[in-house]
C-alpha positions as protocol buffer text, in pm:
chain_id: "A"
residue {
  index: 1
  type: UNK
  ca { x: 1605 y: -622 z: -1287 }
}
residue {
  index: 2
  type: UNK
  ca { x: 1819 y: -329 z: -1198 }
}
residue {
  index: 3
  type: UNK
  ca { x: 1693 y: 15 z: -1165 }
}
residue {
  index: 4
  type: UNK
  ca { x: 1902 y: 365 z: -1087 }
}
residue {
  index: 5
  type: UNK
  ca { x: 1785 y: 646 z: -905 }
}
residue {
  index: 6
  type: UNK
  ca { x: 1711 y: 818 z: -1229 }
}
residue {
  index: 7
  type: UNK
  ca { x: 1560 y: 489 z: -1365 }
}
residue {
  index: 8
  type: UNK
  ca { x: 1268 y: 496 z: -1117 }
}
residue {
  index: 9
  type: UNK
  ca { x: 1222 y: 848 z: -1177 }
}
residue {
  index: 10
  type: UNK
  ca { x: 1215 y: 828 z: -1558 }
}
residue {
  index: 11
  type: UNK
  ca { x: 1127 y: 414 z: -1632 }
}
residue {
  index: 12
  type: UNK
  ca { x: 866 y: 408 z: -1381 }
}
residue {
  index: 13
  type: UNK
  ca { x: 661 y: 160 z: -1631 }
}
residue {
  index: 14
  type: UNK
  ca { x: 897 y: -27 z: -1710 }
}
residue {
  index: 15
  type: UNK
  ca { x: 979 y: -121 z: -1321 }
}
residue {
  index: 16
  type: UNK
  ca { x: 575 y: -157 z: -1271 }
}
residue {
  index: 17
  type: UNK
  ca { x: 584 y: -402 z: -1513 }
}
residue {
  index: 18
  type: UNK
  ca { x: 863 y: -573 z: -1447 }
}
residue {
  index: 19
  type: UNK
  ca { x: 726 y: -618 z: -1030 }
}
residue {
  index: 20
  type: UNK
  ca { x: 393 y: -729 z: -1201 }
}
residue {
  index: 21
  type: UNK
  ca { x: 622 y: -1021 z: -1357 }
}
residue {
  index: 22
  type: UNK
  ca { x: 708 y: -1130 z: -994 }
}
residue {
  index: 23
  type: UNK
  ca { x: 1070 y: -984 z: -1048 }
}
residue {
  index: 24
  type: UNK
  ca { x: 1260 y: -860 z: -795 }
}
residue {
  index: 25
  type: UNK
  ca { x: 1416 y: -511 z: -891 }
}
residue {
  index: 26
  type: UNK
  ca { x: 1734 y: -374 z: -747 }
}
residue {
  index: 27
  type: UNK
  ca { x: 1850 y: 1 z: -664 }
}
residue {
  index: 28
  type: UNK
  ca { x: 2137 y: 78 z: -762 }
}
residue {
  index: 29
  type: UNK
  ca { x: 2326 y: 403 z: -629 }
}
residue {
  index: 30
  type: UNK
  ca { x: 2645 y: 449 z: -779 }
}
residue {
  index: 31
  type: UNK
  ca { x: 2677 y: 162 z: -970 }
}
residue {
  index: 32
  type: UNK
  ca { x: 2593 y: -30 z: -563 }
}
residue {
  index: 33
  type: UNK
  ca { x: 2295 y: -199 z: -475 }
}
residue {
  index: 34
  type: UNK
  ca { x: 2120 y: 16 z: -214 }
}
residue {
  index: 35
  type: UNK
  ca { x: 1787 y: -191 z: -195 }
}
residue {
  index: 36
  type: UNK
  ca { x: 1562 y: -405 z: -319 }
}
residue {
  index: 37
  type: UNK
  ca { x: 1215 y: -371 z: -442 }
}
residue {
  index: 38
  type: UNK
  ca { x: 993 y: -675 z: -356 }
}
residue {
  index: 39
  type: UNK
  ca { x: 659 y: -758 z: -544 }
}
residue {
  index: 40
  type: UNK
  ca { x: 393 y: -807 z: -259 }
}
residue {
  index: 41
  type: UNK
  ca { x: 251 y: -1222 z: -259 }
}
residue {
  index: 42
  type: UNK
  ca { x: -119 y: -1220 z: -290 }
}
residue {
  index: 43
  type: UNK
  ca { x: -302 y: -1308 z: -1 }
}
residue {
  index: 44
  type: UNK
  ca { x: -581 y: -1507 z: 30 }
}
residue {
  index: 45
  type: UNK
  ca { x: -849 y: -1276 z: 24 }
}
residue {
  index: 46
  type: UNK
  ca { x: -1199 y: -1304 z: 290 }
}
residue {
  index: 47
  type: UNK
  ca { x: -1503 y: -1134 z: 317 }
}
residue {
  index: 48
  type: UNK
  ca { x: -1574 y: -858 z: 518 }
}
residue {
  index: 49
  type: UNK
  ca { x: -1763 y: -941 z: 772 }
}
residue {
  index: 50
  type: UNK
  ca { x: -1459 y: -1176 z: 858 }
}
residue {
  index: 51
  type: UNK
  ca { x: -1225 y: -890 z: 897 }
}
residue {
  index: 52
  type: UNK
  ca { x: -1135 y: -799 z: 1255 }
}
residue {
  index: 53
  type: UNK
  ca { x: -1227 y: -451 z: 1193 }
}
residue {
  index: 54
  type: UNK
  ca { x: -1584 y: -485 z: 1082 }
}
residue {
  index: 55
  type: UNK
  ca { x: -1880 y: -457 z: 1317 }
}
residue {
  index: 56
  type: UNK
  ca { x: -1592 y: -250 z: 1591 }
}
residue {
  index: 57
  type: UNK
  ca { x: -1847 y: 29 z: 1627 }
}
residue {
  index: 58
  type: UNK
  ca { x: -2145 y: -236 z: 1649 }
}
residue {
  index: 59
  type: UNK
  ca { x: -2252 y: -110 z: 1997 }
}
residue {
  index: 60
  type: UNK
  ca { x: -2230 y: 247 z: 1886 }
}
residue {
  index: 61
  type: UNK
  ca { x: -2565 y: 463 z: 1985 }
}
residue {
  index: 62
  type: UNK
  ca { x: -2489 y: 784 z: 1724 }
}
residue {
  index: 63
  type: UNK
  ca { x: -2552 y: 757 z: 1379 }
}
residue {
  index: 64
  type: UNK
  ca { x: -2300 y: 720 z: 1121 }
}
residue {
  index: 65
  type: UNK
  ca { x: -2358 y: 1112 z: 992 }
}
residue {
  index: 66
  type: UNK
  ca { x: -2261 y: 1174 z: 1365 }
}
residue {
  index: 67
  type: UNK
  ca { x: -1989 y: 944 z: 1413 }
}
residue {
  index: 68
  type: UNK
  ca { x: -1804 y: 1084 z: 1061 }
}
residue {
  index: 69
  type: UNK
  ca { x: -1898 y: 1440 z: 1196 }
}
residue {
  index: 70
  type: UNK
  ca { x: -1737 y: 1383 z: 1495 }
}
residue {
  index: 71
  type: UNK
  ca { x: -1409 y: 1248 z: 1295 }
}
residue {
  index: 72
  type: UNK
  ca { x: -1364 y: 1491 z: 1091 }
}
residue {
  index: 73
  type: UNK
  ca { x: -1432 y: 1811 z: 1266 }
}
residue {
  index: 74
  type: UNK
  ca { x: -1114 y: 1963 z: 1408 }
}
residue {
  index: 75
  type: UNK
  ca { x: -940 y: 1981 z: 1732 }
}
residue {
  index: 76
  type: UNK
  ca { x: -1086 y: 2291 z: 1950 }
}
């Protein structure tokens, strides 16, 4: 599929549906392809417990209302 500027602006949809098909869709910029939109390949998908990032704060003494406290309060 090709897609202007304007067309992803405007035919947003109708490029969502066509990267759902598995096409590729190509931006065009003055009539010149200026890049290409790629639909993502599914991965295999795992639990979580299997992801690298779960269980990182394992040895962590505070509790979780202190840990997001301390996250999200500010700098100073």
């Amino acid at each position: 599929m090709d897609a202007s500027i304007i067309d992803l602006r405007y035919k947003t949809t109708q490029i969502l549906e066509a990267l759902k098909k598995r096409e590729k869709v190509n931006v065009l910029y003055h009539g010149k392809i200026r890049g290409v939109i790629v639909p993502i390949t599914p991965t295999e998908e795992c639990k979580v417990e299997e992801h690298d990032f779960f269980g990182m704060l394992k040895k962590e003494k505070k509790s979780v209302k202190e840990v997001m406290h301390q996250l999200r309060k500010g700098r100073f």
